[in-house]
C-alpha positions in Angstrom: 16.4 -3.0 33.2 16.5 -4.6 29.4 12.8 -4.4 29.0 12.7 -0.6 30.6 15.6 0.4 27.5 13.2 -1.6 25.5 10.3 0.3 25.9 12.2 3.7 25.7 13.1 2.8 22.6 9.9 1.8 21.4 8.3 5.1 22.8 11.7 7.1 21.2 10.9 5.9 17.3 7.3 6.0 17.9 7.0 9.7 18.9 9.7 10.7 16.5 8.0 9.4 13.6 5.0 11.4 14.8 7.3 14.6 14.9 8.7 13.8 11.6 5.5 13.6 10.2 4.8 16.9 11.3 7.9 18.3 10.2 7.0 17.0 7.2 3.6 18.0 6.6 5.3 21.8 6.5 7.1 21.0 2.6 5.0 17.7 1.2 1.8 16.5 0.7 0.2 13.5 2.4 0.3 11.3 -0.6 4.5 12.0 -0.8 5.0 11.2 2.5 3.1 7.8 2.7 4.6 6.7 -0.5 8.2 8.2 1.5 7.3 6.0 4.6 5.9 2.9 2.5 9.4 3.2 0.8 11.4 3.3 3.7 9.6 0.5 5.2 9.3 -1.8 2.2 13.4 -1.6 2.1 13.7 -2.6 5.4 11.7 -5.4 5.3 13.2 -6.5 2.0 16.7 -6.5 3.3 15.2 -8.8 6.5 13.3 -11.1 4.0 16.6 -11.3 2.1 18.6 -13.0 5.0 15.8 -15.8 5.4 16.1 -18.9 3.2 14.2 -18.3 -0.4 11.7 -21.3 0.5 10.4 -19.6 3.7 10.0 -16.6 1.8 6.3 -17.0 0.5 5.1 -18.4 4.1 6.6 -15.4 6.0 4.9 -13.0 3.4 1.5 -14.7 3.8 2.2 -14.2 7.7 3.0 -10.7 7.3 -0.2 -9.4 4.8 -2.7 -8.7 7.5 -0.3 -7.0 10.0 1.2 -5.2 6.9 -2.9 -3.8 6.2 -2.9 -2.5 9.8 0.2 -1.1 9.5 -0.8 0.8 6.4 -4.2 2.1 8.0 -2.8 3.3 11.2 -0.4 5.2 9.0 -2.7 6.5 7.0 -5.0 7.9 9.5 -2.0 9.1 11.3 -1.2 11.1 8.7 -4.4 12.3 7.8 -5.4 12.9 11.0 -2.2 15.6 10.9 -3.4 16.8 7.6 -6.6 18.4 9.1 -6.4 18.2 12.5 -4.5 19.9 15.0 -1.1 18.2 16.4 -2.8 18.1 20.1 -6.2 16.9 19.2 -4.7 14.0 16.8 -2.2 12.9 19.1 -5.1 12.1 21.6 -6.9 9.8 18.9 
């Protein structure tokens, strides 16, 4: 039962960030709402680096740079995608 909540969950912030995006796409431009989302994201991991110990810091960040660049291109061609494609044909991708 814990992993089925788990996966709703998942599948809950992953579809409303696609909505959101959408939403979004109706008052800012592309660039404003990466920067928006980098923002957001780069807070949040902040306040989880800031309950490690300082010396772990510089290991976890080297552990985190490549899933960090994925992170940033699947955004990126997320929101592109949304910028001149339709909301059907990109959510297919």
């Amino acid at each position: 039962m814990i992993s089925f909540i788990e996966v709703m969950l998942a599948n809950l912030f992953w579809g409303f960030g696609f909505t959101a995006t959408v939403w979004s796409l109706q008052s800012w431009t592309m660039l404003q709402i990466l920067v928006l989302r980098f923002c957001i994201v780069g807070l949040c991991g902040l306040i989880i680096a800031l309950m490690f110990k300082r010396r772990e810091l510089p290991r976890l960040l080297k552990l985190t740079f490549v899933p960090a660049l994925f992170l940033i291109t699947e955004i990126l061609f997320q929101v592109w995608g949304l910028v001149y494609r339709s909301e059907e044909h990109t959510s297919e991708l």
